[in-house]
C-alpha positions in Angstrom: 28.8 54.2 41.1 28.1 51.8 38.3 30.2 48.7 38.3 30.2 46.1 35.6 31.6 42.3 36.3 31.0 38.6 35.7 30.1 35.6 37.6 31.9 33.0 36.5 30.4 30.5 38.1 27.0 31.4 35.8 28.7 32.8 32.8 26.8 36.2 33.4 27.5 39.7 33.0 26.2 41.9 35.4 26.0 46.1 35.7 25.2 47.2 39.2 23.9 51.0 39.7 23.2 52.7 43.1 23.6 56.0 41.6 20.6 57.1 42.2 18.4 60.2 41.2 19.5 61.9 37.7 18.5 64.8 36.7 16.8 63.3 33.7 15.2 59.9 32.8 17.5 57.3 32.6 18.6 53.7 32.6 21.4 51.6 33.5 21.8 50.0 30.4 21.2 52.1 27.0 21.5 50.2 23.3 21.1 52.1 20.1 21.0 51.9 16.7 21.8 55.5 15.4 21.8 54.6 11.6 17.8 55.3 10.3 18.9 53.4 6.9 18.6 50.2 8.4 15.4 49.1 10.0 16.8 46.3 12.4 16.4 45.3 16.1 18.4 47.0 18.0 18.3 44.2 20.9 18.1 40.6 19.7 17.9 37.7 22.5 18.4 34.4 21.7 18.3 31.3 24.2 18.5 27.8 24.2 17.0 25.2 25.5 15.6 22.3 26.0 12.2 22.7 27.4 11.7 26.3 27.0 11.2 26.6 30.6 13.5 29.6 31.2 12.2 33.5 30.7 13.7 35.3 28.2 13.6 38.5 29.5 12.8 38.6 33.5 11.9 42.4 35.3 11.9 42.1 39.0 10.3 45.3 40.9 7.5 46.6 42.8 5.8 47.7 39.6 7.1 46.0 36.9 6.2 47.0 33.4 7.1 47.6 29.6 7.1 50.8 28.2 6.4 51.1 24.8 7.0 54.8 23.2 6.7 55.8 19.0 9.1 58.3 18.6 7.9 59.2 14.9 4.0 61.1 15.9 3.5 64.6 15.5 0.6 66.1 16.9 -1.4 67.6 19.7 -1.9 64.5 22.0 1.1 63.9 24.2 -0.1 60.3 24.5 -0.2 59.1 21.0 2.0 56.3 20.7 2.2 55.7 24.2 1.5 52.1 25.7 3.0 50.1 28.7 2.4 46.3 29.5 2.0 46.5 33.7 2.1 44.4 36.5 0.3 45.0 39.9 -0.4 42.4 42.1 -2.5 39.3 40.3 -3.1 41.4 37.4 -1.4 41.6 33.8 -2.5 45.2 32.5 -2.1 47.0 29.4 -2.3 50.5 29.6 -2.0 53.6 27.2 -0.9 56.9 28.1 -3.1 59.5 28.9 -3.4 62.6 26.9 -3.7 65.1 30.2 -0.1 67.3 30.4 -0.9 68.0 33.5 1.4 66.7 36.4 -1.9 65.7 38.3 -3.2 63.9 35.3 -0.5 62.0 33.6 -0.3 58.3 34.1 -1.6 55.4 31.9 -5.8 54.2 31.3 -6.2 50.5 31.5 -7.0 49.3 28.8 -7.5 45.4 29.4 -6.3 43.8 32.6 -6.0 39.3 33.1 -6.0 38.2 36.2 -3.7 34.9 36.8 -6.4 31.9 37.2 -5.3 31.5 41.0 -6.8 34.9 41.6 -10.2 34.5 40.2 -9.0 34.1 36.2 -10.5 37.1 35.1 -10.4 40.0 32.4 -11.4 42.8 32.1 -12.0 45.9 29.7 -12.8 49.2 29.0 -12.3 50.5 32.8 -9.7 53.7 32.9 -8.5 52.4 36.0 -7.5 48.6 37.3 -9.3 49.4 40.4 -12.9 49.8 38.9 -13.0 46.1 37.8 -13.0 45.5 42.2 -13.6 42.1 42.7 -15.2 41.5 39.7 -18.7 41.3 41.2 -17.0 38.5 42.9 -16.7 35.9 40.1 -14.4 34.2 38.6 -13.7 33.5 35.2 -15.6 36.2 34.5 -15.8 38.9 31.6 -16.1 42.4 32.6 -16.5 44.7 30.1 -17.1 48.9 30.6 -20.1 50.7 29.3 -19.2 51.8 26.2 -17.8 55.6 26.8 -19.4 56.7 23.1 -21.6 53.9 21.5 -20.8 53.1 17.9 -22.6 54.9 15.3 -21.4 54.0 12.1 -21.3 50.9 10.4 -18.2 48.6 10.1 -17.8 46.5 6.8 -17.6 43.1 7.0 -17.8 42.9 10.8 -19.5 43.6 14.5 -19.3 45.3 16.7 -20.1 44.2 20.6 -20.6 46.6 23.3 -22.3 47.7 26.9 -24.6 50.4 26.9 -25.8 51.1 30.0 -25.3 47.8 31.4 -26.7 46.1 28.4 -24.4 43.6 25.9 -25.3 44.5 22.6 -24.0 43.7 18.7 -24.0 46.4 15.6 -23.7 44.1 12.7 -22.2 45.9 9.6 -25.2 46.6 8.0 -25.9 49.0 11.2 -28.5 46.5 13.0 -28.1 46.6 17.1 -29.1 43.4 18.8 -29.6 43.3 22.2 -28.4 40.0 23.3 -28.9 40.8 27.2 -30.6 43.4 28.9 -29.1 44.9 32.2 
């Protein structure tokens, strides 16, 4: 049952849903814009304030995240377009969604994952999963980035390129010369 009320006392509308499992994915609160001529938000939040203190938009749950989903793609990859910003624990993740179709497969790769400063103040990147980044060697305020999966082989105008190759930090420089600058 789905009941929606106010509290006067706060000025607040609230929708309450225990209805539980549906037989497809839902949500208890659904906005659209169903007109494709007009390219405008289809939520806008606006708050004031005086010391900008307040969140804006607040998720409480045991995994808390932001799922973000381009319905325009075509394609072969079921993960195109796919991308969540996660929370788990001390660490702020974001994640994009795997290409696998199957069941045992699907979920999100990390992509980059901060750790709140309390917790060691940390980031990481380039690890599939959160979990691989462990304590980070037990440092804090450390960098840990992921060998590089395929090491870059062409040039990039009018940048660099840093990466780890087998546990080394190194730069490509656009016109394609790799610098070690420390050796595992």
């Amino acid at each position: 049952m789905t009941t929606i009320s106010t509290k006067s006392n706060e000025g607040a509308l609230v929708i309450t849903s225990n209805d539980g499992h549906l037989d497809s994915a839902s949500a208890v609160l659904e906005v659209s814009a169903t007109n494709p001529e007009y390219n405008q938000p289809v939520l806008r939040i606006k708050q004031a304030g005086e010391r900008g203190g307040a969140a804006s938009i607040r998720i409480d749950g045991p995994n808390p995240d932001i799922e973000f989903v381009e319905t325009s793609l075509t394609g072969l990859d079921p993960g195109a377009g796919k991308f969540e910003i996660a929370v788990q624990a001390d660490r702020l993740q974001i994640n994009g969604r795997r290409a696998a179709v199957s069941a045992d497969e699907k979920g999100f790769d990390t992509i980059v994952v901060f750790q709140r400063p309390a917790a060691g103040g940390n980031i990481g990147i380039g690890f599939k999963k959160a979990s691989q980044f462990g304590k980070f060697g037990e440092g804090q305020g450390v960098i840990a980035i992921a060998n590089a999966s395929v090491p870059p082989t062409v040039n990039l105008a009018g940048a660099g390129i840093l990466y780890v190759e087998d546990g080394a930090l190194k730069y490509r420089g656009s016109n394609g010369t790799v610098t070690e600058i420390a050796p595992a």
